[in-house]
PDB file of N, CA, C and O in Angstrom:
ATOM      1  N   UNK A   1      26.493 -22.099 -13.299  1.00  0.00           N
ATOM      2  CA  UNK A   1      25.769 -20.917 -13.733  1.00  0.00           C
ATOM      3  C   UNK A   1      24.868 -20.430 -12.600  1.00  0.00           C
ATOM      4  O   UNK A   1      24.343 -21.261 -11.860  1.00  0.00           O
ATOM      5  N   UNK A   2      24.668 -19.137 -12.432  1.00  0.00           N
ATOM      6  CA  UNK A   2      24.180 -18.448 -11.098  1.00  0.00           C
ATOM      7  C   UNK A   2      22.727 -18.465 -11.702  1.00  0.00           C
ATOM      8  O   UNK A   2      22.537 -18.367 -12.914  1.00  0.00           O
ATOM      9  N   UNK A   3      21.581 -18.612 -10.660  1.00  0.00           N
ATOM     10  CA  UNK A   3      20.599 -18.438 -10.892  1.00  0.00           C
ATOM     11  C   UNK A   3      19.885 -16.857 -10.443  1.00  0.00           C
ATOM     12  O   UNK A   3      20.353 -16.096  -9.597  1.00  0.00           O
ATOM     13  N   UNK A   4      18.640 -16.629 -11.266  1.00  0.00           N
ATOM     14  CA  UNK A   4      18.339 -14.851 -11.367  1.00  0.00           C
ATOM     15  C   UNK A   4      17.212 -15.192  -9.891  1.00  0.00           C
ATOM     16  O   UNK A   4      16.556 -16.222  -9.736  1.00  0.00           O
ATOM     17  N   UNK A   5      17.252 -14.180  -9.094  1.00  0.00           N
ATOM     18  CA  UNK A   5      15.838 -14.428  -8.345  1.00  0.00           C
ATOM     19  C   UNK A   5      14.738 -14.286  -9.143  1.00  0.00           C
ATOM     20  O   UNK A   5      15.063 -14.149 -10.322  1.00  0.00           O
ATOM     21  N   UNK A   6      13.554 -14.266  -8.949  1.00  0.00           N
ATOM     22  CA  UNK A   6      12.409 -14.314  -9.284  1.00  0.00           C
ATOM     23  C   UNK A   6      11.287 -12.961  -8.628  1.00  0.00           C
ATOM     24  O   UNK A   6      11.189 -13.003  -7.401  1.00  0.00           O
ATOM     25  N   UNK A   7      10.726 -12.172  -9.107  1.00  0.00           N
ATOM     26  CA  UNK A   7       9.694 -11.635  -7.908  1.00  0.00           C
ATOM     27  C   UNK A   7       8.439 -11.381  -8.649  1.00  0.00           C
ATOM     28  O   UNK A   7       8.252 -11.014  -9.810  1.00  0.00           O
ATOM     29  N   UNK A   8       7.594 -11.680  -7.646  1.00  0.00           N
ATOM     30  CA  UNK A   8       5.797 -11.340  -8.331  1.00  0.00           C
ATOM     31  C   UNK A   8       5.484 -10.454  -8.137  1.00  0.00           C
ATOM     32  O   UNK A   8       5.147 -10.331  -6.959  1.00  0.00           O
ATOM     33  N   UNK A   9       5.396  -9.737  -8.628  1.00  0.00           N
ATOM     34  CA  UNK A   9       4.456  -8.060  -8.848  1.00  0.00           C
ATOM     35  C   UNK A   9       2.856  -8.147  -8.420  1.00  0.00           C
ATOM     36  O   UNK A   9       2.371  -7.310  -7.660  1.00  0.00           O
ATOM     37  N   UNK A  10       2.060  -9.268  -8.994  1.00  0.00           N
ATOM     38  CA  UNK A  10       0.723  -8.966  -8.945  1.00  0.00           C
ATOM     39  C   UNK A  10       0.016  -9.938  -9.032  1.00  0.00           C
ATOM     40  O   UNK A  10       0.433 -10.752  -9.856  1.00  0.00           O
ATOM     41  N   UNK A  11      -0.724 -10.158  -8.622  1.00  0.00           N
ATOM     42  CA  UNK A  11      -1.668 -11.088  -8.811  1.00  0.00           C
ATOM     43  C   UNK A  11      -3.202 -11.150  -8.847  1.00  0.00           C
ATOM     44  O   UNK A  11      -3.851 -10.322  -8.208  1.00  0.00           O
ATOM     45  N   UNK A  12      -3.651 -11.866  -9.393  1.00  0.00           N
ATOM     46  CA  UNK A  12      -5.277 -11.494  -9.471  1.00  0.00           C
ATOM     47  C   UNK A  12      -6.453 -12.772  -9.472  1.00  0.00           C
ATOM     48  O   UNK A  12      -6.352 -13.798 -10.145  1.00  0.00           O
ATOM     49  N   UNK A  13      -7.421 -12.482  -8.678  1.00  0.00           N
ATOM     50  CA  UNK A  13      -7.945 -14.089  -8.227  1.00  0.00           C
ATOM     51  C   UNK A  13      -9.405 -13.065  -8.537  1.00  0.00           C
ATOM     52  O   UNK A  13      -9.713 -11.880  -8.670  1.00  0.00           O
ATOM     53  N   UNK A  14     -10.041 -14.499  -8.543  1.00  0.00           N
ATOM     54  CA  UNK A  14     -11.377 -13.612  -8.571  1.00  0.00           C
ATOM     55  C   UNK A  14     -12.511 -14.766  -8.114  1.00  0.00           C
ATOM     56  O   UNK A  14     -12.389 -15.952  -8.421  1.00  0.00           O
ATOM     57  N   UNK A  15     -13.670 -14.213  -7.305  1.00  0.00           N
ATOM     58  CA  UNK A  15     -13.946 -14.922  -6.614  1.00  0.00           C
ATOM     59  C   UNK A  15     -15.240 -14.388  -6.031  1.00  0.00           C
ATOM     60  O   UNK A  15     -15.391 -13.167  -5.991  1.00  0.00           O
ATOM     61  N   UNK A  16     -16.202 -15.209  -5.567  1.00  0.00           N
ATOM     62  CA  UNK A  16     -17.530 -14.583  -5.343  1.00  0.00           C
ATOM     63  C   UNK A  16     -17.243 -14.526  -3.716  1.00  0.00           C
ATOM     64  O   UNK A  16     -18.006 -13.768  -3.117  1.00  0.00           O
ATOM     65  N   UNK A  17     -16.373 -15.133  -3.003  1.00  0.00           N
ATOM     66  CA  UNK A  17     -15.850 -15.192  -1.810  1.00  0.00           C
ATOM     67  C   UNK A  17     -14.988 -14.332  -1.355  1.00  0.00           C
ATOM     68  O   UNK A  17     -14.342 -14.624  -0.348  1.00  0.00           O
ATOM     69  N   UNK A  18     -14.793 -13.037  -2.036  1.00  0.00           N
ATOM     70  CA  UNK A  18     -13.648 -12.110  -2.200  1.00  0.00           C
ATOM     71  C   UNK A  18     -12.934 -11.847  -1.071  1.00  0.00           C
ATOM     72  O   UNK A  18     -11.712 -11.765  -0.943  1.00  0.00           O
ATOM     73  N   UNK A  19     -14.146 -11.670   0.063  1.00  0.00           N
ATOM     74  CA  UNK A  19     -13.495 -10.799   1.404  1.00  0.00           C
ATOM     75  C   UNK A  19     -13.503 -12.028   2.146  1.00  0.00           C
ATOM     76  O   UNK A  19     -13.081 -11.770   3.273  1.00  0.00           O
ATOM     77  N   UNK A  20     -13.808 -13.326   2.028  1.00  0.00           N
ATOM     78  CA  UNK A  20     -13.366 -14.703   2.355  1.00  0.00           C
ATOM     79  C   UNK A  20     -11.897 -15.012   2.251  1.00  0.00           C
ATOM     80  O   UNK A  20     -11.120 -15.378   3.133  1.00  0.00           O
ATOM     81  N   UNK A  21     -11.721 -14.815   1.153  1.00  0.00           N
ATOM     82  CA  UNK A  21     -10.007 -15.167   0.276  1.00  0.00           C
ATOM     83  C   UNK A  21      -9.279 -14.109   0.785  1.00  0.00           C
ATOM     84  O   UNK A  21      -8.064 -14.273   0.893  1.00  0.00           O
ATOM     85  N   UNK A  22      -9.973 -12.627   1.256  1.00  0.00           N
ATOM     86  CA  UNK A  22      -8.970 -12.098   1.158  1.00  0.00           C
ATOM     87  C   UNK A  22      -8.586 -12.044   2.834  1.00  0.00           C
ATOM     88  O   UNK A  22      -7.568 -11.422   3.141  1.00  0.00           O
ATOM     89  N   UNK A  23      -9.544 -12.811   4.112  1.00  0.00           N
ATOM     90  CA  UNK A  23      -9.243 -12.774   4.946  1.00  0.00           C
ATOM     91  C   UNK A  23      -7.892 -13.759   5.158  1.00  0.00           C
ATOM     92  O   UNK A  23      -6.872 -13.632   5.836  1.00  0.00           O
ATOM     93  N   UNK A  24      -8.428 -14.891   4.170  1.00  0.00           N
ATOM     94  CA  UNK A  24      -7.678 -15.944   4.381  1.00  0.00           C
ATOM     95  C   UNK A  24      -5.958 -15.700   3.803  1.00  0.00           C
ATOM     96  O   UNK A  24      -5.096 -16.446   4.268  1.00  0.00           O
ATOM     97  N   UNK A  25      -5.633 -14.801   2.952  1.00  0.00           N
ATOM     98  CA  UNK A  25      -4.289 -14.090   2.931  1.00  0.00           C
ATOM     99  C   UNK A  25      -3.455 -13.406   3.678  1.00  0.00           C
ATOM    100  O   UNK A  25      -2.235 -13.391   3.843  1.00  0.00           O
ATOM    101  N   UNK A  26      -5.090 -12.393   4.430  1.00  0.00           N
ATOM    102  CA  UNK A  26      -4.053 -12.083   5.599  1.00  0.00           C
ATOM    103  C   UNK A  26      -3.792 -12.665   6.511  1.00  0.00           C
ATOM    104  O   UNK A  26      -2.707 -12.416   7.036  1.00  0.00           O
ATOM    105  N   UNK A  27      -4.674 -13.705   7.109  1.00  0.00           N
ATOM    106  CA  UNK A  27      -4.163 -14.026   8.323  1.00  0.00           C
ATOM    107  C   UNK A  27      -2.997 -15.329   8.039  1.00  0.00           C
ATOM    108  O   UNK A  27      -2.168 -15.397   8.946  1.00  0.00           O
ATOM    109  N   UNK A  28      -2.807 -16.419   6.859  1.00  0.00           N
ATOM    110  CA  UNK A  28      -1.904 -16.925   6.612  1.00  0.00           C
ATOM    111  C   UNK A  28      -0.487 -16.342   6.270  1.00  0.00           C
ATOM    112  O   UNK A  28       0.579 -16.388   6.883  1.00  0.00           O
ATOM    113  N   UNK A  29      -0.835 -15.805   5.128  1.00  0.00           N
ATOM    114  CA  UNK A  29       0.404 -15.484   4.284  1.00  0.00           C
ATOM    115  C   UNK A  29       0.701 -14.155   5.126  1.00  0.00           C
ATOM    116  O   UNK A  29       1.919 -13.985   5.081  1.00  0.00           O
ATOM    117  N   UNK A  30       0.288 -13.471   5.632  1.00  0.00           N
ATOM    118  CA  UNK A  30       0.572 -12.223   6.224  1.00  0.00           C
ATOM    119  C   UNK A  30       0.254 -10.891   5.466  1.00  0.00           C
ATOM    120  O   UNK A  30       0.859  -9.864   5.771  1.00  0.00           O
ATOM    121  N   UNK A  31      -0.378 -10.900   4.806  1.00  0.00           N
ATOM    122  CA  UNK A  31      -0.659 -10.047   3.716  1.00  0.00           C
ATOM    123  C   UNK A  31      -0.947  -8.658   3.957  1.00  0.00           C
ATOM    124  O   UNK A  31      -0.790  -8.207   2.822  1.00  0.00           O
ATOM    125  N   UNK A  32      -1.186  -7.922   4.503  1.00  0.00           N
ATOM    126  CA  UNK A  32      -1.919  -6.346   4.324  1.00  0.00           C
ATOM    127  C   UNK A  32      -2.801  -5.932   3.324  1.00  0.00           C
ATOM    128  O   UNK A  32      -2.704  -6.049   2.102  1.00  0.00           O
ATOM    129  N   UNK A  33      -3.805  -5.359   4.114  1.00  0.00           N
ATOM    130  CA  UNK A  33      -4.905  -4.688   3.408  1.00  0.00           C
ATOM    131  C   UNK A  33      -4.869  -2.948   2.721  1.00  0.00           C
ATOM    132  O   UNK A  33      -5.435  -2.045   3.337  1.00  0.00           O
ATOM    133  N   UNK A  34      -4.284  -2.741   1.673  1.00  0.00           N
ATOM    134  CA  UNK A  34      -3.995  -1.321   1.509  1.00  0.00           C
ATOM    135  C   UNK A  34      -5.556  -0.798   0.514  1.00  0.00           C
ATOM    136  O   UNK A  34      -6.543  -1.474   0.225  1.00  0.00           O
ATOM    137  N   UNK A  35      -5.125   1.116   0.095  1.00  0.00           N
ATOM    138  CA  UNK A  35      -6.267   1.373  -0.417  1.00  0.00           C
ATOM    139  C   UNK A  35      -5.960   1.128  -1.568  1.00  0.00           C
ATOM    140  O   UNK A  35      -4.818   0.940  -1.987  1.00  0.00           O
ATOM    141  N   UNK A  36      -7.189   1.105  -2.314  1.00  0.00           N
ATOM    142  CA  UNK A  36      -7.493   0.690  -4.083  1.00  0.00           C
ATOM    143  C   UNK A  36      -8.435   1.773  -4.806  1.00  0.00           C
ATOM    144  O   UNK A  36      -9.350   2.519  -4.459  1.00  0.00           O
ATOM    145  N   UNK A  37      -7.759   1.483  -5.959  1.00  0.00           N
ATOM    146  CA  UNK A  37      -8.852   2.848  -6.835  1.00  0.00           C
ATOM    147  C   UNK A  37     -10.312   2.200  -7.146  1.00  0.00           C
ATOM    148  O   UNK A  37     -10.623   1.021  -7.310  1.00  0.00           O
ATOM    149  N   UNK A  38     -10.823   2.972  -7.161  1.00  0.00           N
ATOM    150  CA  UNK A  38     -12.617   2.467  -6.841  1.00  0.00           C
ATOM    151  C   UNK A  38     -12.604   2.119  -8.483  1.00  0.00           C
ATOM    152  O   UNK A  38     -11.992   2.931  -9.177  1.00  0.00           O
ATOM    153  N   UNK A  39     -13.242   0.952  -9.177  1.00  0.00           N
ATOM    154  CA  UNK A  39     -13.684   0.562  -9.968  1.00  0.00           C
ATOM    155  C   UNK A  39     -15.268   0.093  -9.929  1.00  0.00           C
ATOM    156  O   UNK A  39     -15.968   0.243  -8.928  1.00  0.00           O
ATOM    157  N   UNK A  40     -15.790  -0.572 -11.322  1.00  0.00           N
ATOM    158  CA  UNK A  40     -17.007  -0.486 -11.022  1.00  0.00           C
ATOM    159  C   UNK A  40     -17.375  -2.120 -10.355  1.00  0.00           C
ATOM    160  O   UNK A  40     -18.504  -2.608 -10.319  1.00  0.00           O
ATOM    161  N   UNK A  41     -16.677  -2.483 -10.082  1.00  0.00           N
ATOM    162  CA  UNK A  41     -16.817  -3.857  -9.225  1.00  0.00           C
ATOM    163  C   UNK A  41     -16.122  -3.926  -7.762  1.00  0.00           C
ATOM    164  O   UNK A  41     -15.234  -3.159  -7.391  1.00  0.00           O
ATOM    165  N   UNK A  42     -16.571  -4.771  -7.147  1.00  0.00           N
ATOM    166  CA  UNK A  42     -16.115  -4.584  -5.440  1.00  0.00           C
ATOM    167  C   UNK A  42     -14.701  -5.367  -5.849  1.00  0.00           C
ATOM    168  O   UNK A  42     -14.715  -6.375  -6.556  1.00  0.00           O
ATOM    169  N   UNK A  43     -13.444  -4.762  -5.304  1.00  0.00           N
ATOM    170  CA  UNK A  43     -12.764  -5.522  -4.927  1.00  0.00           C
ATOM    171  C   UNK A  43     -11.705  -5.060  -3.884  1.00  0.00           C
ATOM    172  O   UNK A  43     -11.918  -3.941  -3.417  1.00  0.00           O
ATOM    173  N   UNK A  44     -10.584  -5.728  -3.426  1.00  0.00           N
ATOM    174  CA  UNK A  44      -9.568  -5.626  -2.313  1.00  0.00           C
ATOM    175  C   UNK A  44      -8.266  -5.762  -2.632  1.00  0.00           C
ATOM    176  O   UNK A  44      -8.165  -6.662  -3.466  1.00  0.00           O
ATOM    177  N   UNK A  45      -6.996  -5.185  -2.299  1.00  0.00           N
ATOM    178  CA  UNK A  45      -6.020  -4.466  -2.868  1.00  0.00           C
ATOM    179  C   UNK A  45      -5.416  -5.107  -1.437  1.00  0.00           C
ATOM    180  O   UNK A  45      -5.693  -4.630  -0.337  1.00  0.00           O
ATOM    181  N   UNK A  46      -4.690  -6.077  -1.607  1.00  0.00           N
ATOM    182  CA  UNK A  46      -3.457  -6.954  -0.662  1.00  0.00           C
ATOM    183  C   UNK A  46      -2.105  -6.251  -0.633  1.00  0.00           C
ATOM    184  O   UNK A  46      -1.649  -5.987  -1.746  1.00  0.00           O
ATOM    185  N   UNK A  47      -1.305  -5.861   0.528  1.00  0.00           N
ATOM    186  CA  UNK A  47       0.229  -5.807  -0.016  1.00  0.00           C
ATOM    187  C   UNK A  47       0.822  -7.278   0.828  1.00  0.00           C
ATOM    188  O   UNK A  47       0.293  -8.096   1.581  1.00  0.00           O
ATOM    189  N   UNK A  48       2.422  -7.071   0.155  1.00  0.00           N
ATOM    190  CA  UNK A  48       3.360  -8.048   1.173  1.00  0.00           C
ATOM    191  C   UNK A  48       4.276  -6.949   1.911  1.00  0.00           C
ATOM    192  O   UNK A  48       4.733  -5.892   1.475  1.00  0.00           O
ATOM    193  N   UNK A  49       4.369  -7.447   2.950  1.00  0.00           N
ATOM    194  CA  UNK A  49       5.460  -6.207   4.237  1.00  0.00           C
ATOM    195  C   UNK A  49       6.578  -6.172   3.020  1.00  0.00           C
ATOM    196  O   UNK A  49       7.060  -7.146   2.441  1.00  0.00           O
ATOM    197  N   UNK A  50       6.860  -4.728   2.789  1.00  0.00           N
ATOM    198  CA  UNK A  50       8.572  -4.625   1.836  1.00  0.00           C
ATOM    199  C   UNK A  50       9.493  -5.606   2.839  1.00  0.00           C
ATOM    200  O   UNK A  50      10.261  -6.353   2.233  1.00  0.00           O
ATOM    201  N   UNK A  51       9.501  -5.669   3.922  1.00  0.00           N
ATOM    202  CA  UNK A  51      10.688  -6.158   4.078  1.00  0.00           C
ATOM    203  C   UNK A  51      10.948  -7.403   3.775  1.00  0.00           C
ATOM    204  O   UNK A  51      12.028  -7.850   4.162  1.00  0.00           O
ATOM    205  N   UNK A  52       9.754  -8.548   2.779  1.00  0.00           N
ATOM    206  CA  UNK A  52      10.190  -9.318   2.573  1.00  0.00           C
ATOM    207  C   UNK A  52      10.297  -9.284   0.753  1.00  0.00           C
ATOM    208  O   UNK A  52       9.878  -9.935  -0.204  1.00  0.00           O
ATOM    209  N   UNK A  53      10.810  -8.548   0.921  1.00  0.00           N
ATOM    210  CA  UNK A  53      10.526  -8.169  -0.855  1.00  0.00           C
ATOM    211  C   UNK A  53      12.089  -8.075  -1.486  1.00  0.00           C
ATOM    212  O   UNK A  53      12.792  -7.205  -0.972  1.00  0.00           O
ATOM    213  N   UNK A  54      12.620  -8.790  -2.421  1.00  0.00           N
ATOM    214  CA  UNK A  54      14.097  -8.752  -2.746  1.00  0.00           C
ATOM    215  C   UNK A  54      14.847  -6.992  -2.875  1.00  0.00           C
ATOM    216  O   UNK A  54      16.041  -6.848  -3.136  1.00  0.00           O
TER     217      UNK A  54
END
């Protein structure tokens, strides 16, 4: 039986270290920093490069 891929859409962490965690995504995982809709709390809006995206 063939197996289905898998893909993650989203994720959400939360953290008093925000722009800590979120350095630490990009420079590991490779992450990108894109824009975000302003809410009433600070936060940061990650992408992954499409080209590694199924």
């Amino acid at each position: 039986m063939a197996r289905k891929a898998a893909c993650l859409c989203h994720v959400s962490r939360e953290s008093s270290l925000f722009r800590c965690l979120a350095e630490f995504y990009k420079e590991i995982l490779g992450l990108e920093e894109v824009a975000s809709p302003q809410f009433e709390f600070k936060e940061i809006w990650l992408m992954v490069d499409p080209k590694y995206l199924p």
